[in-house]
LUMDOTI-365757 format. One record per residue (C-alpha): residue number from 0; z, x, y. Coordinates in steps of 0.2 Angstrom, whole numbers. Layout:
   pos      c3      c1      c2
   NUM       Z       X       Y
...
! end
This chain:
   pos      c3      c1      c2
     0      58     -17     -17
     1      42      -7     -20
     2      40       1      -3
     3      59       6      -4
     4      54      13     -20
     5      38      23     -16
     6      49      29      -1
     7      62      36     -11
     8      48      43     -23
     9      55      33     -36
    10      38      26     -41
    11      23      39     -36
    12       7      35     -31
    13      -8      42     -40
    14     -20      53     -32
    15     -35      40     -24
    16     -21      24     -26
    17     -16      12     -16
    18      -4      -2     -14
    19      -3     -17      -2
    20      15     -25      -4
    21      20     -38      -3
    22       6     -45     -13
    23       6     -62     -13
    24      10     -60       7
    25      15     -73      19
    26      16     -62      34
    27      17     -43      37
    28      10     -30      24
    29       9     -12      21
    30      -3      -3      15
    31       4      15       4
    32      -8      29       1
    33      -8      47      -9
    34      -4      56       6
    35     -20      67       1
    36     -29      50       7
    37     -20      50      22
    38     -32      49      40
    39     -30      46      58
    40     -33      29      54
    41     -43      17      45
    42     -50       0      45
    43     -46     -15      36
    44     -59     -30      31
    45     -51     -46      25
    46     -65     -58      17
    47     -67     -72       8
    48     -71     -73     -12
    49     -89     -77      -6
    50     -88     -64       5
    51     -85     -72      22
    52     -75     -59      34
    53     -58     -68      40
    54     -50     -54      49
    55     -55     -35      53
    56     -39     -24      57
    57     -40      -4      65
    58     -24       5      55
    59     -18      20      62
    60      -8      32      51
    61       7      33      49
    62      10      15      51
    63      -4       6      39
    64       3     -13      41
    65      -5     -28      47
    66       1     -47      49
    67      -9     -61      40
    68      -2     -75      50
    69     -12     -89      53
    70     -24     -86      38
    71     -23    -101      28
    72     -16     -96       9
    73     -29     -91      -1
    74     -36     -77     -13
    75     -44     -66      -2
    76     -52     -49      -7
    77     -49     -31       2
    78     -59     -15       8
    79     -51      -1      16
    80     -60      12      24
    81     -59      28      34
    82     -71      34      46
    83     -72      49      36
    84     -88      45      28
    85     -83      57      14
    86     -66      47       8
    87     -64      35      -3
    88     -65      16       3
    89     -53       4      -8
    90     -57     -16     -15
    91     -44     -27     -23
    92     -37     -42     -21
    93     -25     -49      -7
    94     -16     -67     -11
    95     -10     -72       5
    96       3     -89       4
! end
């Protein structure tokens, strides 16, 4: 799969990149980061399309997952942040079924 992959440097990630997998996710995702990004640890905001917050997670480096169980399936939209006011904070899209 493509976190076996990105392990195993098969795929590489992209200076300022990131990649939630599995997405669509039914339960328990990973978030991969350029190691250049890589923090103590970081948050994660999951909203609605209209912008709602569903669920706020604190990530700690190395381990960058979180479980989505209980969230009703849905198109749901990402931000990833750093405490670091000076890193990059990340949007996207998160489908959870």
């Amino acid at each position: 799969g493509l976190i076996e992959n990105l392990m195993n440097g098969i795929d590489t990630l992209l200076d300022n990149q990131i990649v939630i997998a599995p997405n669509p996710i039914s339960n328990t995702g990973h978030i991969l980061l350029n190691e250049a990004n890589m923090t103590a640890s970081r948050t994660l905001e999951i909203k609605t399309i209209n912008g709602s917050l569903i669920k706020k997670y604190r990530l700690t480096a190395p381990d960058l997952s979180f479980n989505v169980l209980g969230l009703p399936a849905a198109i749901y939209v990402y931000t990833l942040y750093s405490d670091d006011p000076s890193a990059r904070v990340f949007r996207g899209k998160l489908i959870v079924r």
